[in-house]
Backbone atoms as SQL, in Angstrom:
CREATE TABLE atoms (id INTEGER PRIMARY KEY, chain TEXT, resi INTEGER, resn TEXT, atom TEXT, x REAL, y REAL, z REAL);
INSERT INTO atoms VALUES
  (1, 'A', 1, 'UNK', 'N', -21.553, -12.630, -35.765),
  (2, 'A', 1, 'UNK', 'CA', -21.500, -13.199, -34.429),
  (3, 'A', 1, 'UNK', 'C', -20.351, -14.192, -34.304),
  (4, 'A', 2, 'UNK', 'N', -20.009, -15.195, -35.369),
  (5, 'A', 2, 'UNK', 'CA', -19.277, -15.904, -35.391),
  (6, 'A', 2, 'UNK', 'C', -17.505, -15.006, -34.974),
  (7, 'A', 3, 'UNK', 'N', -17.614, -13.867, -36.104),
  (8, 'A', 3, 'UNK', 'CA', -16.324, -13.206, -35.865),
  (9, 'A', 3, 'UNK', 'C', -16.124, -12.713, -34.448),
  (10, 'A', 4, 'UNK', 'N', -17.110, -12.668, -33.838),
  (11, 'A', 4, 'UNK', 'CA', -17.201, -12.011, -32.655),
  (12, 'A', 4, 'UNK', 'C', -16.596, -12.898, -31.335),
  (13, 'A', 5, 'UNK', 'N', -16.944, -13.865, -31.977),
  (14, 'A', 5, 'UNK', 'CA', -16.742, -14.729, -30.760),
  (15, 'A', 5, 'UNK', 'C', -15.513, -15.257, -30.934),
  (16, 'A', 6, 'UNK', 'N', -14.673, -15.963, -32.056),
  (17, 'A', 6, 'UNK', 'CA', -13.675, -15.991, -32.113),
  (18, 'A', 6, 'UNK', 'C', -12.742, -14.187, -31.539),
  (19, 'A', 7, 'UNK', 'N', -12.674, -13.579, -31.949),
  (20, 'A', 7, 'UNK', 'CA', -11.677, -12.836, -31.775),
  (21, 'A', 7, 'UNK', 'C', -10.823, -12.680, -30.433),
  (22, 'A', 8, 'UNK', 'N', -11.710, -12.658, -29.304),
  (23, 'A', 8, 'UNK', 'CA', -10.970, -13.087, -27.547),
  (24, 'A', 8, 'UNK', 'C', -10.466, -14.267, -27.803),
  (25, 'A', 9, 'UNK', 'N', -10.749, -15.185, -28.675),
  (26, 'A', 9, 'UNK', 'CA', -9.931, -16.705, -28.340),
  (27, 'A', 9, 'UNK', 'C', -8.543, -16.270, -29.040),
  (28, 'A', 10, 'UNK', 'N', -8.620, -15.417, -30.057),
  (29, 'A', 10, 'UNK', 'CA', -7.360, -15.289, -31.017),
  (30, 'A', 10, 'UNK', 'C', -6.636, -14.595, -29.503),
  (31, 'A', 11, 'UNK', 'N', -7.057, -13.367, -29.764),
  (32, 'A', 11, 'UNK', 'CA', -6.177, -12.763, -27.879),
  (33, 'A', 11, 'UNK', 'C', -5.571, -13.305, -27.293),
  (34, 'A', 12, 'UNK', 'N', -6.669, -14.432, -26.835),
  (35, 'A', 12, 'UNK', 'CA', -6.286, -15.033, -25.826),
  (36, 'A', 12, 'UNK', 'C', -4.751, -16.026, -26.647),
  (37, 'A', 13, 'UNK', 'N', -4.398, -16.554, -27.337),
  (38, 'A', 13, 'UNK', 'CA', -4.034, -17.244, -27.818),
  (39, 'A', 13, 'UNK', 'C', -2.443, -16.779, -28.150),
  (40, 'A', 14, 'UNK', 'N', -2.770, -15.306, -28.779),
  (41, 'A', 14, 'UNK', 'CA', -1.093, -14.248, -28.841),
  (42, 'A', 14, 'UNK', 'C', -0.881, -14.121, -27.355),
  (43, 'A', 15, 'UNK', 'N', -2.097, -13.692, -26.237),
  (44, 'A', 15, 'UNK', 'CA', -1.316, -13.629, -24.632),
  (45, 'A', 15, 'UNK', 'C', -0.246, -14.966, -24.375),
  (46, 'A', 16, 'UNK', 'N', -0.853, -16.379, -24.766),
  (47, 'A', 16, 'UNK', 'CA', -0.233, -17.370, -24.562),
  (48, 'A', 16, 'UNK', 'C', 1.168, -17.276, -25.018),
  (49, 'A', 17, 'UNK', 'N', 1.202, -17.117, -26.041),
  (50, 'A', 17, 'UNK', 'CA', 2.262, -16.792, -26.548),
  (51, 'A', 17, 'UNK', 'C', 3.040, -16.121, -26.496),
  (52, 'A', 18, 'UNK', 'N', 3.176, -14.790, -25.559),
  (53, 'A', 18, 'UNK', 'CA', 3.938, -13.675, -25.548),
  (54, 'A', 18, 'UNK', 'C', 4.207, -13.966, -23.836),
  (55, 'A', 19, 'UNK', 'N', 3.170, -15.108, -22.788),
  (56, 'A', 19, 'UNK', 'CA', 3.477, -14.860, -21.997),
  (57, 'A', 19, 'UNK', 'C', 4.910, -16.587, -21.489),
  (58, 'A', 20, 'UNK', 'N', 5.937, -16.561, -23.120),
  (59, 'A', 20, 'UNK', 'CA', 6.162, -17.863, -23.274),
  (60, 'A', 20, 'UNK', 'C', 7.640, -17.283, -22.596),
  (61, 'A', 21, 'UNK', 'N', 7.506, -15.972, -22.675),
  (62, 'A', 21, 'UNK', 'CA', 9.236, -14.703, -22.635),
  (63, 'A', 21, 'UNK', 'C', 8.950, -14.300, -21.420),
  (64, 'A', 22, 'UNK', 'N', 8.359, -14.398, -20.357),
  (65, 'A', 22, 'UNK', 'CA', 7.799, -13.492, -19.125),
  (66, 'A', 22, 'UNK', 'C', 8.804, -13.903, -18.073),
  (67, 'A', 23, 'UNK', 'N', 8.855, -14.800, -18.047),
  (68, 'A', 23, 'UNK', 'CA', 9.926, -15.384, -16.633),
  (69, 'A', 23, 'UNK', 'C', 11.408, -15.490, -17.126),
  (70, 'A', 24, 'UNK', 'N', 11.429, -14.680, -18.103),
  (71, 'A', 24, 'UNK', 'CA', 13.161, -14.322, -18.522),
  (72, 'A', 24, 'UNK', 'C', 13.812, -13.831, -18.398),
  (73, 'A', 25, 'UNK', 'N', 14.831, -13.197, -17.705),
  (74, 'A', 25, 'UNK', 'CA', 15.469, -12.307, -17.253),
  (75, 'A', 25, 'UNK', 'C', 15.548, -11.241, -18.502),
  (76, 'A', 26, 'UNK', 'N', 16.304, -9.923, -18.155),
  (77, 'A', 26, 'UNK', 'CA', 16.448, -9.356, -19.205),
  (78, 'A', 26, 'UNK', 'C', 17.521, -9.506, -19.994),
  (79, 'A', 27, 'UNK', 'N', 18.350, -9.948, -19.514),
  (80, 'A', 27, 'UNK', 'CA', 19.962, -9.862, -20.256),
  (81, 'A', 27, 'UNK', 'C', 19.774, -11.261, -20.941),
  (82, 'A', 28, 'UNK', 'N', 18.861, -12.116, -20.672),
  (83, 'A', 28, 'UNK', 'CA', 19.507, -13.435, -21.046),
  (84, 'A', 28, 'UNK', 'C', 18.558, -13.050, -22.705),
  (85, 'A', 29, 'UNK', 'N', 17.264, -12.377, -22.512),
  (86, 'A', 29, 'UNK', 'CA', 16.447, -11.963, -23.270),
  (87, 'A', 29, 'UNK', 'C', 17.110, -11.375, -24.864),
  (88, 'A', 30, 'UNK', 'N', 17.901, -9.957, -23.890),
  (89, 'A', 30, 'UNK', 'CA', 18.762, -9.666, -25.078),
  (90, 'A', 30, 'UNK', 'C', 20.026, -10.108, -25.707),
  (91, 'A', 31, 'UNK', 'N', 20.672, -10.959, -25.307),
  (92, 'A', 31, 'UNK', 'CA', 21.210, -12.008, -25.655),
  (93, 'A', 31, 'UNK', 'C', 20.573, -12.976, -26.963),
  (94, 'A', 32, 'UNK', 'N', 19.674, -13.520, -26.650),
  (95, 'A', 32, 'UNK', 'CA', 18.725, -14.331, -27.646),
  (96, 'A', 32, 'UNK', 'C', 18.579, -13.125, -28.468),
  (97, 'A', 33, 'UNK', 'N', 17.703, -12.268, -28.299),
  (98, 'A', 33, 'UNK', 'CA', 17.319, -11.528, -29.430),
  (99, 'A', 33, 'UNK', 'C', 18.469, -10.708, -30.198),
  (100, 'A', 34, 'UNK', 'N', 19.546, -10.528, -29.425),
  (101, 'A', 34, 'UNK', 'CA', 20.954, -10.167, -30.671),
  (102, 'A', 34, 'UNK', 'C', 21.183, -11.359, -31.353),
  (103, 'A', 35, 'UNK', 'N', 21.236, -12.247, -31.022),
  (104, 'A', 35, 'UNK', 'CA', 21.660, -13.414, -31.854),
  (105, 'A', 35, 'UNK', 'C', 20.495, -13.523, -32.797),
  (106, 'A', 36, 'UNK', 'N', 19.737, -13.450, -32.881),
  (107, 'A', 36, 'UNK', 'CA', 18.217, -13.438, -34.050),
  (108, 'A', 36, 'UNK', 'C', 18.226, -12.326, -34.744),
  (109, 'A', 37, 'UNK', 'N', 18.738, -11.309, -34.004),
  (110, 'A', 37, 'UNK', 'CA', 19.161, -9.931, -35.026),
  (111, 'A', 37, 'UNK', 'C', 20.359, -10.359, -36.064),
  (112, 'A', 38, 'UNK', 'N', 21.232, -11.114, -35.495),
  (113, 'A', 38, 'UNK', 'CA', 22.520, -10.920, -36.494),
  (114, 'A', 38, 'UNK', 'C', 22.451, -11.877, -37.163),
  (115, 'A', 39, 'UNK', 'N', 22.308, -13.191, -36.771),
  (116, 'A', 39, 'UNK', 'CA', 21.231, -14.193, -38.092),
  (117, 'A', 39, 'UNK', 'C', 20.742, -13.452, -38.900),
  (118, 'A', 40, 'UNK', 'N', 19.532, -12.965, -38.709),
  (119, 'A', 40, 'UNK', 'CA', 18.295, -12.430, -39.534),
  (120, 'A', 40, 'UNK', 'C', 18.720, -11.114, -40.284),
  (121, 'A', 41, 'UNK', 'N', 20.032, -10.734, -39.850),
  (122, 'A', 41, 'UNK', 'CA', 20.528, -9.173, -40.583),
  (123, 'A', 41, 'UNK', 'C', 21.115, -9.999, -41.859),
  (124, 'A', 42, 'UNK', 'N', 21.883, -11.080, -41.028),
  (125, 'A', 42, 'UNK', 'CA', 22.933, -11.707, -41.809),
  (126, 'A', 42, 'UNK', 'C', 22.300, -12.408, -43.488),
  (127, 'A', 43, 'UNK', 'N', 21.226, -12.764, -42.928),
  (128, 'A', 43, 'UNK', 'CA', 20.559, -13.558, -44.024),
  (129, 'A', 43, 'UNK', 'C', 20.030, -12.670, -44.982),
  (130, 'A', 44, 'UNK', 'N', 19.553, -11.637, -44.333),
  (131, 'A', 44, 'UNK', 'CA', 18.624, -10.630, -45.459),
  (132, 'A', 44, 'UNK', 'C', 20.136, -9.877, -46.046),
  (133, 'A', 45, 'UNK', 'N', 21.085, -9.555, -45.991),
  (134, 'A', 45, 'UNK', 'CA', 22.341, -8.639, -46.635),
  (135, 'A', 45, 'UNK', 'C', 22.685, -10.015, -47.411),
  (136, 'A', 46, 'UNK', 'N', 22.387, -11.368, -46.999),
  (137, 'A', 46, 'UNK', 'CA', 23.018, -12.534, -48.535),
  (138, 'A', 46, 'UNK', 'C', 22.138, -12.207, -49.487),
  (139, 'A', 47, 'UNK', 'N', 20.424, -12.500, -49.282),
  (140, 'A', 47, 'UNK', 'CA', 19.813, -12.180, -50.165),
  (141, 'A', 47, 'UNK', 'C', 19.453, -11.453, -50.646),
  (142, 'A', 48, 'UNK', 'N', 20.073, -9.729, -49.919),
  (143, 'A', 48, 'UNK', 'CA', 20.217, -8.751, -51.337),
  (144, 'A', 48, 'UNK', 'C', 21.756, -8.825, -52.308),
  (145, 'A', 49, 'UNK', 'N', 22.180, -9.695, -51.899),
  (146, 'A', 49, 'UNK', 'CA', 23.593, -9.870, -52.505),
  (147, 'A', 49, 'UNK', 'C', 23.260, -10.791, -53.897),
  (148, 'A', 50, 'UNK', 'N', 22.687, -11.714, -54.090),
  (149, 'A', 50, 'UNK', 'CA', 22.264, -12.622, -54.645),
  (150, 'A', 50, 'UNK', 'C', 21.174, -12.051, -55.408),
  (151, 'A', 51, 'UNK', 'N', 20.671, -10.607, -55.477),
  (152, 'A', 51, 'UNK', 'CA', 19.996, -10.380, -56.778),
  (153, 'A', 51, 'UNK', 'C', 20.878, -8.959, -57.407),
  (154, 'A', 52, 'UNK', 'N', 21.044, -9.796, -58.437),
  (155, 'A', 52, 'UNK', 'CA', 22.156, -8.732, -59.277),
  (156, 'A', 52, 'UNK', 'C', 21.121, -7.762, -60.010),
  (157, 'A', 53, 'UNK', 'N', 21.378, -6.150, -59.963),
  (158, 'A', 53, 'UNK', 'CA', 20.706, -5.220, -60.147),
  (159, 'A', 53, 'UNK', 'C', 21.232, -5.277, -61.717),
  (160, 'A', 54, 'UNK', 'N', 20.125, -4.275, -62.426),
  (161, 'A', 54, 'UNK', 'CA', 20.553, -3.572, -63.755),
  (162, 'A', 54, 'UNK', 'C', 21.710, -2.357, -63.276),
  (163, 'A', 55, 'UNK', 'N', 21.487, -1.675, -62.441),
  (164, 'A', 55, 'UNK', 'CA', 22.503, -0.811, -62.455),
  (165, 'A', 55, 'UNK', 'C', 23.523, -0.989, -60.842),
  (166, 'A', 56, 'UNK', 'N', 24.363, -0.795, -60.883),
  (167, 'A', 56, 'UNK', 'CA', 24.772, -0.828, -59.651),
  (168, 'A', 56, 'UNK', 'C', 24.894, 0.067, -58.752),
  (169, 'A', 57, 'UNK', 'N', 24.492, -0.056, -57.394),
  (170, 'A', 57, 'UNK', 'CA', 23.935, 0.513, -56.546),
  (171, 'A', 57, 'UNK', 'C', 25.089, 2.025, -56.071),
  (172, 'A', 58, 'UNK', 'N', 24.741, 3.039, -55.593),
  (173, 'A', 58, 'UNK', 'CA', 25.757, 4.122, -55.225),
  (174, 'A', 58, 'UNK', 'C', 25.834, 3.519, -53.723),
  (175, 'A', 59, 'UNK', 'N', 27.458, 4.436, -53.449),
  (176, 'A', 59, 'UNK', 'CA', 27.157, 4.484, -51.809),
  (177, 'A', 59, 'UNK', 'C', 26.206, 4.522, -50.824),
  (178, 'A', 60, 'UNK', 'N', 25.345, 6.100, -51.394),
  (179, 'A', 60, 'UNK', 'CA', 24.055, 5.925, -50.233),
  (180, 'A', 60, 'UNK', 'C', 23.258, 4.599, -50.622),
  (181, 'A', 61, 'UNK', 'N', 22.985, 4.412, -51.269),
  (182, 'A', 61, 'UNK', 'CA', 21.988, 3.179, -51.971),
  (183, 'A', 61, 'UNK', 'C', 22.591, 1.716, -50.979),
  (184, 'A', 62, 'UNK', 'N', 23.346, 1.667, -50.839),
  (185, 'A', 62, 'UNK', 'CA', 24.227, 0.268, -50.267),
  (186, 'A', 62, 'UNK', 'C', 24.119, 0.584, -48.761),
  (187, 'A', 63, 'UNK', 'N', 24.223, 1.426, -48.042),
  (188, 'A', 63, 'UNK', 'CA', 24.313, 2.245, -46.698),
  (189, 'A', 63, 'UNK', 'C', 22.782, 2.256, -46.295),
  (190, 'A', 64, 'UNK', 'N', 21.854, 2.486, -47.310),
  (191, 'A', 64, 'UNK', 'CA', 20.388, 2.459, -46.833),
  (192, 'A', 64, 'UNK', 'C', 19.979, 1.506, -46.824),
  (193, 'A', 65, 'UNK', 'N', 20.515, 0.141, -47.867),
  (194, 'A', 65, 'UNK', 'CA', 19.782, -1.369, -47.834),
  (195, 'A', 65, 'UNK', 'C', 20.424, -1.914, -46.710),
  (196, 'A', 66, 'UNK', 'N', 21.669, -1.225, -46.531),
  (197, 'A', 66, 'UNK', 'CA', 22.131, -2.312, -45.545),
  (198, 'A', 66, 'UNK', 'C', 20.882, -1.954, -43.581),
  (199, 'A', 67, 'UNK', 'N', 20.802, -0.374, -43.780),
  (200, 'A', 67, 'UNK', 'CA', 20.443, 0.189, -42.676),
  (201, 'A', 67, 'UNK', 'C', 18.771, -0.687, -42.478),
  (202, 'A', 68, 'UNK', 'N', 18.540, -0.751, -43.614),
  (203, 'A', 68, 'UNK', 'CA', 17.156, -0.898, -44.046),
  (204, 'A', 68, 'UNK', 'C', 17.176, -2.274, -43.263),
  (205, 'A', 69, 'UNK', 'N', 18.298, -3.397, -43.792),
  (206, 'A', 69, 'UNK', 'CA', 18.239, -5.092, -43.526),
  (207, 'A', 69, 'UNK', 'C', 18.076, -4.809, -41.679),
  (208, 'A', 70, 'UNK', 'N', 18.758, -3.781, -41.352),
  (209, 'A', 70, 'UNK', 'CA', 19.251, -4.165, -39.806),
  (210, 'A', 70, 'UNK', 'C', 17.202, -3.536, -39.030),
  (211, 'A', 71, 'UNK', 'N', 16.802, -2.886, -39.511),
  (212, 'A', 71, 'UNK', 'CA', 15.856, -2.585, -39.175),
  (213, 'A', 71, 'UNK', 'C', 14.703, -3.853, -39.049),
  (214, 'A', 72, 'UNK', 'N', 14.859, -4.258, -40.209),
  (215, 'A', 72, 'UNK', 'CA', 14.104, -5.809, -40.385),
  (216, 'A', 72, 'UNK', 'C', 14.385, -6.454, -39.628),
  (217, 'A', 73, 'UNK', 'N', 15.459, -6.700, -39.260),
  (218, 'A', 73, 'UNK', 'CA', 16.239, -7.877, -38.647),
  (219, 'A', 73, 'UNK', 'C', 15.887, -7.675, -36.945),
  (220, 'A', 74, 'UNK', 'N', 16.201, -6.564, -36.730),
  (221, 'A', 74, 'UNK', 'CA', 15.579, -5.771, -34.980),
  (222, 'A', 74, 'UNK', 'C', 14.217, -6.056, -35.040),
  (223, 'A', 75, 'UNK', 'N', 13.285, -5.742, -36.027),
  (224, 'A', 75, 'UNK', 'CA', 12.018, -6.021, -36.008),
  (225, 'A', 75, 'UNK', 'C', 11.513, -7.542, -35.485),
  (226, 'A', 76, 'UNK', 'N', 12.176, -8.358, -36.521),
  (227, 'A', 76, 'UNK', 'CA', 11.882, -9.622, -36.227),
  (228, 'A', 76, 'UNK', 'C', 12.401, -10.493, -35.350),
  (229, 'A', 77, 'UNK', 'N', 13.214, -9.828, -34.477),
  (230, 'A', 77, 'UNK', 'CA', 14.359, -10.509, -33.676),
  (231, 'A', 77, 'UNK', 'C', 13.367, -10.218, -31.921),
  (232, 'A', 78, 'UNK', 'N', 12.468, -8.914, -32.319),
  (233, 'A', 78, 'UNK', 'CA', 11.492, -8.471, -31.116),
  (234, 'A', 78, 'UNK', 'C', 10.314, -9.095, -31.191),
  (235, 'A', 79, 'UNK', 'N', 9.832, -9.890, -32.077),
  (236, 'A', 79, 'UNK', 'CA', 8.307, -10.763, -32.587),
  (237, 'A', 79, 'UNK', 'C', 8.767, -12.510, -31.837),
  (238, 'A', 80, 'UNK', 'N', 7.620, -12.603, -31.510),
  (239, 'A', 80, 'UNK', 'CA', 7.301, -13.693, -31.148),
  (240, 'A', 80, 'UNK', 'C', 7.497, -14.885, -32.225),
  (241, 'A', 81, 'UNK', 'N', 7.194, -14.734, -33.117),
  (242, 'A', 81, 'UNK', 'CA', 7.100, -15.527, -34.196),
  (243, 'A', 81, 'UNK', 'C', 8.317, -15.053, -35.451),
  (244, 'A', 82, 'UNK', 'N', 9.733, -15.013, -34.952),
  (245, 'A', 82, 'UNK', 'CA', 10.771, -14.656, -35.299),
  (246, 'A', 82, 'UNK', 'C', 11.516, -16.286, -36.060),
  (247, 'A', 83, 'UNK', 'N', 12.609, -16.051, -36.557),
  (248, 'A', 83, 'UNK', 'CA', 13.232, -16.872, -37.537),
  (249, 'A', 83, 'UNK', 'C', 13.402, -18.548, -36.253),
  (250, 'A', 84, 'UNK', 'N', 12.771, -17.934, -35.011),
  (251, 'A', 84, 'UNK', 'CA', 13.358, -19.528, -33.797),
  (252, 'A', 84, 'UNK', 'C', 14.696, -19.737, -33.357),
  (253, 'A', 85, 'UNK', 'N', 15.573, -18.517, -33.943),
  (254, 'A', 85, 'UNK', 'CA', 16.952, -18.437, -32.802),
  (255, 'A', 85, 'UNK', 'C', 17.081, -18.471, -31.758),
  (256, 'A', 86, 'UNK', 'N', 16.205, -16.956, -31.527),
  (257, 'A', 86, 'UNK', 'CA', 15.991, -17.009, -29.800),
  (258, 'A', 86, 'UNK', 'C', 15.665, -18.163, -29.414),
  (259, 'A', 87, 'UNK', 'N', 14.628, -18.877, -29.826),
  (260, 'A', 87, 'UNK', 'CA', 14.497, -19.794, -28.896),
  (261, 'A', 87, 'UNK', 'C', 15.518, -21.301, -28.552),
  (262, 'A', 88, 'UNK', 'N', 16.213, -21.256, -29.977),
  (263, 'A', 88, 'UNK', 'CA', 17.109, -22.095, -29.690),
  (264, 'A', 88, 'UNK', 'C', 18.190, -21.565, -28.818),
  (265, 'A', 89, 'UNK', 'N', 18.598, -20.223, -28.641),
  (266, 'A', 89, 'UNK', 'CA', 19.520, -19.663, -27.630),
  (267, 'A', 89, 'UNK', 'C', 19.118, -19.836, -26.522),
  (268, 'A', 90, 'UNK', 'N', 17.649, -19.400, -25.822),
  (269, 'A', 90, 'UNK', 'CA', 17.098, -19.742, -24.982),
  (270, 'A', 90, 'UNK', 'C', 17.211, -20.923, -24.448),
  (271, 'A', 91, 'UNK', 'N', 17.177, -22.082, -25.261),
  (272, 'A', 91, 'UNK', 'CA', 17.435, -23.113, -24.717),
  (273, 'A', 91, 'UNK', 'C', 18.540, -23.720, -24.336),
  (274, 'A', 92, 'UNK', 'N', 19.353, -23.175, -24.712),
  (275, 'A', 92, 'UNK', 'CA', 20.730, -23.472, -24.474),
  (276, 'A', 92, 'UNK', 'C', 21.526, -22.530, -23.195),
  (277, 'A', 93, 'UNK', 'N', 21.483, -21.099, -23.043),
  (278, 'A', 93, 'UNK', 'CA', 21.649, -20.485, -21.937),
  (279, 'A', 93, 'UNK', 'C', 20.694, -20.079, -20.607),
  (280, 'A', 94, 'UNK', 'N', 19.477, -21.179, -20.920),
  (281, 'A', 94, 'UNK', 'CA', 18.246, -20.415, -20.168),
  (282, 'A', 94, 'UNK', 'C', 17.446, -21.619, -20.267),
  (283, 'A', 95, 'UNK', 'N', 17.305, -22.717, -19.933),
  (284, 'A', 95, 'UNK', 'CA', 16.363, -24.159, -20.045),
  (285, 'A', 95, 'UNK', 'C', 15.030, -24.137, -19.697),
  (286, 'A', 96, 'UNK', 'N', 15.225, -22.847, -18.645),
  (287, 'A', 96, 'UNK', 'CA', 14.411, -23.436, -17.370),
  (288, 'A', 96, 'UNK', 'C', 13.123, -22.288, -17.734),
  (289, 'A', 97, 'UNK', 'N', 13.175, -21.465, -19.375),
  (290, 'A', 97, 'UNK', 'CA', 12.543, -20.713, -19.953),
  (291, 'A', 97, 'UNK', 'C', 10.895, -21.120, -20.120),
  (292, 'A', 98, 'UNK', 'N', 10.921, -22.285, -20.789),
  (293, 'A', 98, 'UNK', 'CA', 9.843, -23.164, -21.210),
  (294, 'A', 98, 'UNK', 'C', 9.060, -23.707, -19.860),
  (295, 'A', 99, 'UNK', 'N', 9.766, -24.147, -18.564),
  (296, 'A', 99, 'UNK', 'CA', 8.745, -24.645, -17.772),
  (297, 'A', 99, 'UNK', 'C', 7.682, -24.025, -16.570),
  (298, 'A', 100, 'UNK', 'N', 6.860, -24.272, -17.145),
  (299, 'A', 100, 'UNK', 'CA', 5.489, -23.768, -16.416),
  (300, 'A', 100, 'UNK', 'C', 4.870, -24.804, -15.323),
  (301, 'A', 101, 'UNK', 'N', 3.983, -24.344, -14.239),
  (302, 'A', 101, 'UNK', 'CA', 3.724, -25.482, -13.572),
  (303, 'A', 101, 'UNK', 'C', 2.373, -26.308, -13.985),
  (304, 'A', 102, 'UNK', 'N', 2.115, -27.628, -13.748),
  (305, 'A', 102, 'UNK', 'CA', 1.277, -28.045, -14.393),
  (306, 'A', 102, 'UNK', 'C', -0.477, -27.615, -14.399),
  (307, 'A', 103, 'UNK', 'N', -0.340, -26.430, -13.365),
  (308, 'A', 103, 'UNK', 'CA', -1.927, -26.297, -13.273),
  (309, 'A', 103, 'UNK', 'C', -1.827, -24.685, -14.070),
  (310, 'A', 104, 'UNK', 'N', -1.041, -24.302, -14.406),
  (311, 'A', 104, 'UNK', 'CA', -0.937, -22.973, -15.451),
  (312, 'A', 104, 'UNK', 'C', -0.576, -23.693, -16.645),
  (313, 'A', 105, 'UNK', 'N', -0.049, -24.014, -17.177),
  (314, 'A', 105, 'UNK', 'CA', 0.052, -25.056, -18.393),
  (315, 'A', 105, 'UNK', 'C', -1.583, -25.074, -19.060),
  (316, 'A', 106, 'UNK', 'N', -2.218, -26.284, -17.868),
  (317, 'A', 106, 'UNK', 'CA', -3.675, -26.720, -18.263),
  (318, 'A', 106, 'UNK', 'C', -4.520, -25.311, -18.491),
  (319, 'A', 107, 'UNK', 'N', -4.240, -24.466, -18.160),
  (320, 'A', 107, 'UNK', 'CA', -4.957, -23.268, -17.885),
  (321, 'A', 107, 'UNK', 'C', -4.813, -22.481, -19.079),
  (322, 'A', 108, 'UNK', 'N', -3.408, -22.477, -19.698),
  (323, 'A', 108, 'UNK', 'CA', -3.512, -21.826, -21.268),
  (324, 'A', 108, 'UNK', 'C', -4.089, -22.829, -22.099),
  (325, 'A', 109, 'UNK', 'N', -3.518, -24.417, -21.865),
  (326, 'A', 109, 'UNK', 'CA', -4.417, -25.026, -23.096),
  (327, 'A', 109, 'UNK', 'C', -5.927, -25.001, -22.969),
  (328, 'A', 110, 'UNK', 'N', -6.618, -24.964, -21.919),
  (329, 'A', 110, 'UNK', 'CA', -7.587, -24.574, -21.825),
  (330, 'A', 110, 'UNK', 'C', -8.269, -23.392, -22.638),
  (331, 'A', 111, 'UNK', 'N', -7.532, -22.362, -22.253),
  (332, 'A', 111, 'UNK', 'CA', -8.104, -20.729, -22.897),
  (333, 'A', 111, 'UNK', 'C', -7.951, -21.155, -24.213),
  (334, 'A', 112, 'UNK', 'N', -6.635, -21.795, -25.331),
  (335, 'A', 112, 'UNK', 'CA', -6.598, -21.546, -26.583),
  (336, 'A', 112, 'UNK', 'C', -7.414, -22.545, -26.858),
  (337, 'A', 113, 'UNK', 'N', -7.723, -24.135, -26.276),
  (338, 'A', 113, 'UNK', 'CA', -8.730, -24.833, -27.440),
  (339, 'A', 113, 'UNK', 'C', -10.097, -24.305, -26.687),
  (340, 'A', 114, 'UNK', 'N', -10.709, -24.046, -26.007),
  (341, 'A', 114, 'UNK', 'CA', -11.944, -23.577, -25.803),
  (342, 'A', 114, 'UNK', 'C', -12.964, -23.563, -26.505),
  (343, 'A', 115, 'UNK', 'N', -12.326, -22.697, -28.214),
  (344, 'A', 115, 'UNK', 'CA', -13.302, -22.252, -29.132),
  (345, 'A', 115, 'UNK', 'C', -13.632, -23.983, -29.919),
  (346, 'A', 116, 'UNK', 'N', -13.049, -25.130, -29.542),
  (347, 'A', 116, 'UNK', 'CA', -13.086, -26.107, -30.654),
  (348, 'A', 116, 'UNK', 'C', -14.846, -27.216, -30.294),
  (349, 'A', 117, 'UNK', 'N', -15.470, -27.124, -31.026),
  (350, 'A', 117, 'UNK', 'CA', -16.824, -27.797, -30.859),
  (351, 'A', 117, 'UNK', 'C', -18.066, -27.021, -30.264),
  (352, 'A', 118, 'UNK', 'N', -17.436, -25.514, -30.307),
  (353, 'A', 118, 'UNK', 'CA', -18.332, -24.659, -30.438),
  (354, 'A', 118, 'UNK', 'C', -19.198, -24.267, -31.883),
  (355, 'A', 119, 'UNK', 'N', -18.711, -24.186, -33.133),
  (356, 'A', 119, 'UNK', 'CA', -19.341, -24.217, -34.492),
  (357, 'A', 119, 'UNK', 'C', -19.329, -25.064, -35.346),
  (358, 'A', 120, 'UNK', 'N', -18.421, -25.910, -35.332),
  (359, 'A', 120, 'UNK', 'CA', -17.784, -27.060, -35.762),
  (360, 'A', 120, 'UNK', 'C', -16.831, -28.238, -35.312),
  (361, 'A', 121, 'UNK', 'N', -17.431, -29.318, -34.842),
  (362, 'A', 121, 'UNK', 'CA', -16.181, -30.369, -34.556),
  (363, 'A', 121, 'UNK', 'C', -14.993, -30.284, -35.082),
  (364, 'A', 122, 'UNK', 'N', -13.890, -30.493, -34.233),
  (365, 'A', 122, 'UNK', 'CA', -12.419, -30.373, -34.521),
  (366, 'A', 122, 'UNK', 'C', -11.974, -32.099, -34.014);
């Protein structure tokens, strides 16, 4: 029962969160998220650079890690909970990303603490 009842608060809690990108245009969107792609490509191709193999890698082998990093990097560049580029891009070409009005504001913090002093004081 317990799991039960938490699980809509978790929901509710990723909606909050996903609805943080909603009033963004699209271009400014993909903008941020190329820049979190090429960070996040950038970083994962240092740190396969930085572990020296027993054998060294062939062409295809180098062509697939690299294909492999950019896949990761698109992945996490589309997640909410990404390396925080986007959002520092966001803030810089797009300010006005973050503000909500104050009676929708109260309305998500509402939905996410809800569950607190229902099983246990928080």
């Amino acid at each position: 029962m317990n799991s039960i009842n938490q699980q809509p608060q978790i929901h509710q809690k990723h909606n909050a969160q996903a609805d943080k990108y909603r009033r963004v245009p699209k271009d400014y969107m993909n903008v941020a998220e190329g820049m979190e792609r090429q960070f996040t490509n950038h970083l994962l191709s240092q740190m396969q650079k930085s572990v020296d193999p027993a054998n060294p890698d062939s062409q295809a082998e180098i062509i697939y890690k690299s294909m492999l990093a950019d896949e990761h990097a698109q992945v996490m560049a589309k997640s909410n909970s990404g390396l925080g580029v986007k959002d520092l891009v966001l803030d810089q070409i797009y300010p006005q990303y973050k503000k909500v009005n104050k009676a929708q504001g109260l309305n998500i913090y509402n939905q996410i603490n809800s569950h607190k002093g229902e099983n246990n004081e928080q």
